[in-house]
N, C-alpha and C positions, 0 to 999 in steps of 0.2 A: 507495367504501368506506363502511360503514355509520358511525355520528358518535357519538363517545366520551363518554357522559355524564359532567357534572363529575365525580360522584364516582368512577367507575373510572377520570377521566383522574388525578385526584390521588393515588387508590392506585399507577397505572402509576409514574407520577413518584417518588413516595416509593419503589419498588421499587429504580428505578438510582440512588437517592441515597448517595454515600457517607455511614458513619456519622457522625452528627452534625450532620450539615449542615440548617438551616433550613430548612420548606417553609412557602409562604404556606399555610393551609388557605382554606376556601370561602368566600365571604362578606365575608372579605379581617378575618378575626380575629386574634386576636395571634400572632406567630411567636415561638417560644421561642430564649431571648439565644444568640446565637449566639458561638464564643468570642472570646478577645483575639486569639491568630496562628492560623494554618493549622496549626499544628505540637500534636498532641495531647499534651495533658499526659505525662510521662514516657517521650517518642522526642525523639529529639534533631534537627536540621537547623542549617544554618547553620553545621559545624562550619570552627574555619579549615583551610587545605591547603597548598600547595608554590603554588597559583597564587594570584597578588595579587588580593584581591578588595576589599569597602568603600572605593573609591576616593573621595575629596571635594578638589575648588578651592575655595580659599578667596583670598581677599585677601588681598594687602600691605596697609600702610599707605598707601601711595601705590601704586594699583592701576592704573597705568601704569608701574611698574617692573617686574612679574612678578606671580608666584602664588604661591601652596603649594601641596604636596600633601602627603597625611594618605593611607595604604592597609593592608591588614593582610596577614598570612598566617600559617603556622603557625610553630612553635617553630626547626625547623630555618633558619631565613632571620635572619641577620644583617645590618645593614648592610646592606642589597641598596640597589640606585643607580637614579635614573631618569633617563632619556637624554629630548632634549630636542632638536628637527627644525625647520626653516624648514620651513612649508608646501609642499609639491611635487603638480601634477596629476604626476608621473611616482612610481611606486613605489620606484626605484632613488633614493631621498633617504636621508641618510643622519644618523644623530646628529652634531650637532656640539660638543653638552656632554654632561657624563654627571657627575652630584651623586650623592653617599654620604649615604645616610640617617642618622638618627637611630633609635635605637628604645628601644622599653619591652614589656615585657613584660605582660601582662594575663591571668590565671590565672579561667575564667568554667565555667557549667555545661557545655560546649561544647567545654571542654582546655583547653591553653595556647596563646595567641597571642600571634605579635608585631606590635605595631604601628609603623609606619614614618613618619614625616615629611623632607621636604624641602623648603626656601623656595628658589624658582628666581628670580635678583633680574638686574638689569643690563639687561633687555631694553626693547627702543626700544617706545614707544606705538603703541596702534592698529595691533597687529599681532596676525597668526591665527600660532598656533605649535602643534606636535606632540609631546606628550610618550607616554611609558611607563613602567611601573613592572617592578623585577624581582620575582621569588618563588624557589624553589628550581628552576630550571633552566624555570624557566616564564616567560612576560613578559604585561601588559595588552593590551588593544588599543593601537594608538598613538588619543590622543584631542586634538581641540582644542580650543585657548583663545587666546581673542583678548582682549589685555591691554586697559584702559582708552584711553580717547583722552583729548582735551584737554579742557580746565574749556568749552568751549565748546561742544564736541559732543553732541546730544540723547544721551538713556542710555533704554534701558526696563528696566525692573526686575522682578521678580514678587517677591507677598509670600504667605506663609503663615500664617494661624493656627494654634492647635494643630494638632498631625496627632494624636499621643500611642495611639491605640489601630484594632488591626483595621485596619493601615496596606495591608499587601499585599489584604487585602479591601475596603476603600473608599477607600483615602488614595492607590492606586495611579491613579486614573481622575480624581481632582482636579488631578491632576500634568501627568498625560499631556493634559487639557485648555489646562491653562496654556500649555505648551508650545506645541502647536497656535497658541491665541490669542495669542502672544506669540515668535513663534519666533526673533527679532533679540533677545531678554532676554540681557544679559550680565550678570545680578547678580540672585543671588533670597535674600532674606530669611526668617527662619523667628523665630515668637514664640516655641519652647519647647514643653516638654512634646511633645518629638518621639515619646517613648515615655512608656508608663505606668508598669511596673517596680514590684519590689516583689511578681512574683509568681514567682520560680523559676525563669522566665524570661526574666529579662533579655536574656542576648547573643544569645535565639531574636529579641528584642521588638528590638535592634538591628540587626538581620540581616533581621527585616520591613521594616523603615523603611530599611534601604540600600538592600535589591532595590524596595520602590517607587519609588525615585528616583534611580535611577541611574543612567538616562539624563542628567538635571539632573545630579546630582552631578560627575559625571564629567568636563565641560564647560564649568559656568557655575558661577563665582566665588559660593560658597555664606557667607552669613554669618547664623548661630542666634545668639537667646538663649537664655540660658540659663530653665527652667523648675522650678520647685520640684519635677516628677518625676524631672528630672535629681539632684534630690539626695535621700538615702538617709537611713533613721534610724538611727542606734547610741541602743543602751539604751532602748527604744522602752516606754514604758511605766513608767518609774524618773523619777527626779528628775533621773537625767541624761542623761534623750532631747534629744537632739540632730541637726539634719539638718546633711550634711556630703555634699559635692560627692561623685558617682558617678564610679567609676573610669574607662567609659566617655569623658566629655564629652571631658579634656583630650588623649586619646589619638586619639579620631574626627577633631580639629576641627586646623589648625595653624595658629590666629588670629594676629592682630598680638598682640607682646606688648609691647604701652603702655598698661593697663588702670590701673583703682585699685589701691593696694597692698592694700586691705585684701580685695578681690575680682581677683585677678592673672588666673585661669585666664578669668575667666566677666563679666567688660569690656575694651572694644578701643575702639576708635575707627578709619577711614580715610577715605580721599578716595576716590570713584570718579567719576571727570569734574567734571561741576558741582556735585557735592552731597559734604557730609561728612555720614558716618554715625556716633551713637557709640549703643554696646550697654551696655543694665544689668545689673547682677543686682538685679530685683525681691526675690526669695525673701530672699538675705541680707539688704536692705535690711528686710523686713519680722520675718523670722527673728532676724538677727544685729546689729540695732538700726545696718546698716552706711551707711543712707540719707545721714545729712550728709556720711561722708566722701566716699561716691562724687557726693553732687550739688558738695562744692568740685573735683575731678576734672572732672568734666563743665561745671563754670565753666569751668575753665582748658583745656579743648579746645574749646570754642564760641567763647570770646573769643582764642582764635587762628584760628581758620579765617576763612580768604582764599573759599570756597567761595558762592556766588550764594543756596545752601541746603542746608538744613540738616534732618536725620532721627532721631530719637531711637528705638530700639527697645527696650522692655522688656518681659516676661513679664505680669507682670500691669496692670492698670489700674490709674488715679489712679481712675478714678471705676468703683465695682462694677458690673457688669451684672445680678451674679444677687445674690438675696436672702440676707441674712447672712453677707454681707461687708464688710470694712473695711480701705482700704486706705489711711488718714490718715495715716500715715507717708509714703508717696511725696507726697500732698500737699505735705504739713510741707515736704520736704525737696526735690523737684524743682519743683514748680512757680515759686519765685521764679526758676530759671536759667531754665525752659522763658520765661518773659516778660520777663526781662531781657536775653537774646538773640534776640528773637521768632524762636526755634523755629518754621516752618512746619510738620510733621508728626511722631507719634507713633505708632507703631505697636506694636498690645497683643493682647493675646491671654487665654488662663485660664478666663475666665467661659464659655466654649461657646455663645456664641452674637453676634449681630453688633448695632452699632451705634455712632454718631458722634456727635460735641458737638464745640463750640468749649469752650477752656479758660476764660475773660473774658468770651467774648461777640464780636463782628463785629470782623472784624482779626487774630481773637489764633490761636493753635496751634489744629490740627485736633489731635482723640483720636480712634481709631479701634479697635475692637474685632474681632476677628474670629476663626472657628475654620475649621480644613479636615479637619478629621477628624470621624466619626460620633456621637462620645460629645456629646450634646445639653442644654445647661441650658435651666431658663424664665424670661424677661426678671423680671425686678422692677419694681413698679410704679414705683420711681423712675427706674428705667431709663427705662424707655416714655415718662417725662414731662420727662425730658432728654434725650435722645438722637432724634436721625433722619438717617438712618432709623434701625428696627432692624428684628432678622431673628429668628426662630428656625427648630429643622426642618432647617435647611439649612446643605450647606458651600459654602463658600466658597474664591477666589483671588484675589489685587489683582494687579490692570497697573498699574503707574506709566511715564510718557512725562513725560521732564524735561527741559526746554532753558533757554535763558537768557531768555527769555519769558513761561515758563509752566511748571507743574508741574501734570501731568493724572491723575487717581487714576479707575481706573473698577475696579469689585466686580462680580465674576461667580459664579453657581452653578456648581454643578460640572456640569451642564449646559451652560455658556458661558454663559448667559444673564445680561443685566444688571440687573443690580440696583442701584447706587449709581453717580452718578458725579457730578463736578464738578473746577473748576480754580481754581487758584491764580494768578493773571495778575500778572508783575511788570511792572512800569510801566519808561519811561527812565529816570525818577529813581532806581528800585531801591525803590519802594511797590510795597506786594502787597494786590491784594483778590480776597476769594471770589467762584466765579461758580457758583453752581449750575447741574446739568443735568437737565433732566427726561426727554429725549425718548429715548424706547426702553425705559425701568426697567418693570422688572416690578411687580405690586402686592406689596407688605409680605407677606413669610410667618410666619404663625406657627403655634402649636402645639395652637391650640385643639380640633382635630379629633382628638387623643388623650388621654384623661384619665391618663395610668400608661403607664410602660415594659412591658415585658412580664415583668419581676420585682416590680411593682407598685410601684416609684417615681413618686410625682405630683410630685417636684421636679426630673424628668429631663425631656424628649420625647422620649428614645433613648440608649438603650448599649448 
């Protein structure tokens, strides 16, 4: 066959393209922004139905006594129940509990849905179990979940940075990596800003970010922060703009409810083996001046746990990544707990792009910054001159491997490749020193090789 010159092979291509879709041109030039969801402005997708769909595990407080489950479907579905199986290699296994939901209603571009929750409790440790959810004459798959083991048992975990934008088209292939790399994970973490929202389409931008990770969802004990996109504005523009928790978050998620009072829905705290987790709301803290009350809260759950280590996750950074921001409120207010309990690790998100610092200096809490989704910021020069590594360019996934030993943090591209890693080593006496890893890390990415998005922002590398 005769050999297709670039430029009729680009026209061919650009022929079977559906509308709208990106094409690189020649030379490898800018590609025009391609959109937030797959779903075109003014058609609809994602709407709810008779069959349960957005399923999410989340944790107990003590995540060796059970789970939750959080799932949705349309109007007609009341109270629908989820049954609940001992694992069986035979098919003929059969429900042995069966729990009556809760539900709320949620009125979106999309219809009316209902959302559903159940906390399935009483069950014995370190054990694989089968549940399902109902819908209107429809059921799930049966899916499993295998509850926490003891404070003694190694745990791998996965973490997420932002996902927030263009989830089904690049936040889908970050996910399905982790997994691959980490397939014993029984606990994945998220910084927030799961979605962007605020454009018309939200339940479409919820319903991207389900079907990316649904496979996770579904299975592995899921706990978010919360992110400042998760919260909305009234009177946007007045003297009484206001952001105010998205109706979304408390319906998707069926967290522990032991949080701050002043932030109920969007702080938790649990145990899952040897590590205690407790979650912030950044946003309010910065937003809603809520910082001191949640950092006495996060006193009084640090200085109870019995836990070998200990995790903190919040949306945004103590220390900014990208230029003009300030986030001296979480300073002010968490850092005395983060070093009065020495805190072993932080996990943040917000600024779109990657990088690490000690809080103190040698010994004290790791910070670590990271995004998993497309939408790109460019480091700050104070970044770069605190932190290392850092990243830009690129997303990202954390594997964390935690035992009574050691806690092992390794950062992957979303190619698997690694990028960060090192370890936490506890000693007999219950001392912990860092131990850096070098061998295998890729070289430093950054952004230098693009000047502007392709809307002409030079304070992006991509959106």
């Amino acid at each position: 066959m005769r050999a297709v010159s670039a430029q009729w092979r680009h026209r061919l291509l650009a022929a079977v393209l559906v509308p709208g879709m990106a094409l690189a041109t020649p030379g490898g030039a800018a590609q025009p922004p391609e959109a937030n969801t797959q779903v075109p402005m003014g058609q609809l997708a994602y709407q709810p139905g008779p069959a349960p769909d957005r399923l999410v595990v989340s944790p107990l407080a003590d995540a060796s006594n059970g789970f939750a489950v959080s799932w949705r479907t349309d109007a007609n579905v009341q109270a629908p129940v989820l049954e609940l199986a001992a694992q069986d290699d035979s098919p003929a296994f059969a429900a042995t509990r069966r729990l009556t939901a809760t539900t709320t209603a949620l009125t979106a571009e999309t219809g009316v849905a209902h959302y559903h929750q159940v906390v399935v409790d009483g069950l014995a440790a370190d054990t694989a179990w089968l549940y399902r959810v109902q819908g209107n004459g429809r059921w799930s798959s049966w899916n499993r979940v295998v509850t926490a083991a003891g404070v003694d048992a190694p745990l791998t975990l996965l973490y997420f940075g932002d996902t927030q934008n263009k989830n089904v088209s690049h936040v889908t292939r970050v996910i399905r990596q982790a997994m691959r790399q980490a397939p014993q994970a029984r606990l994945a973490l998220f910084a927030g800003d799961l979605v962007s929202g605020g454009d018309g389409q939200d339940d479409i931008e919820w319903g991207e970010w389900h079907a990316a990770a649904a496979p996770l969802l579904e299975e592995v004990a899921t706990a978010p922060a919360v992110g400042n996109h998760e919260y909305a504005e009234l009177h946007e523009d007045t003297p009484q703009q206001i952001k105010v928790l998205g109706v979304h978050w408390p319906r998707s998620f069926a967290l522990p409810d032991n949080g701050a009072a002043v932030v109920p829905h969007t702080s938790y705290w649990f145990d899952h083996q040897g590590v205690r987790i407790a979650v912030l709301d950044g946003t309010s803290a910065l937003e809603h001046d809520s910082g001191a009350e949640q950092a006495r809260w996060l006193d009084g759950v640090l200085a109870a746990n019995t836990r070998p280590w200990t995790i903190v996750v919040v949306h945004q950074p103590l220390y900014a990544l990208r230029t003009g921001r300030d986030n001296r409120a979480l300073v002010t207010h968490l850092a005395p707990v983060l070093r009065r309990h020495r805190v072993d690790l932080v996990l943040q998100g917000h600024d779109h792009a990657y990088g690490r610092r000690l809080l103190d200096g040698a010994g004290s809490t790791v910070l670590v910054s990271s995004v998993a989704g497309p939408k790109q910021y460019r480091l700050s020069e104070q970044a770069r001159a605190s932190m290392a590594p850092v990243g830009e360019d690129t997303q990202y996934y954390q594997v964390l491997r935690i035992a009574n030993d050691g806690l092992n943090y390794a950062s992957y591209t979303a190619s698997g490749r690694l990028y960060d890693q090192w370890r936490i080593a506890r000693d007999a006496d219950g001392s912990k020193r860092l131990i850096e890893q070098m061998d295998g890390r890729i070289a430093p990415r950054t952004c230098d090789h693009r000047a502007a998005t392709a809307t002409g922002r030079t304070d992006r590398c991509w959106e």
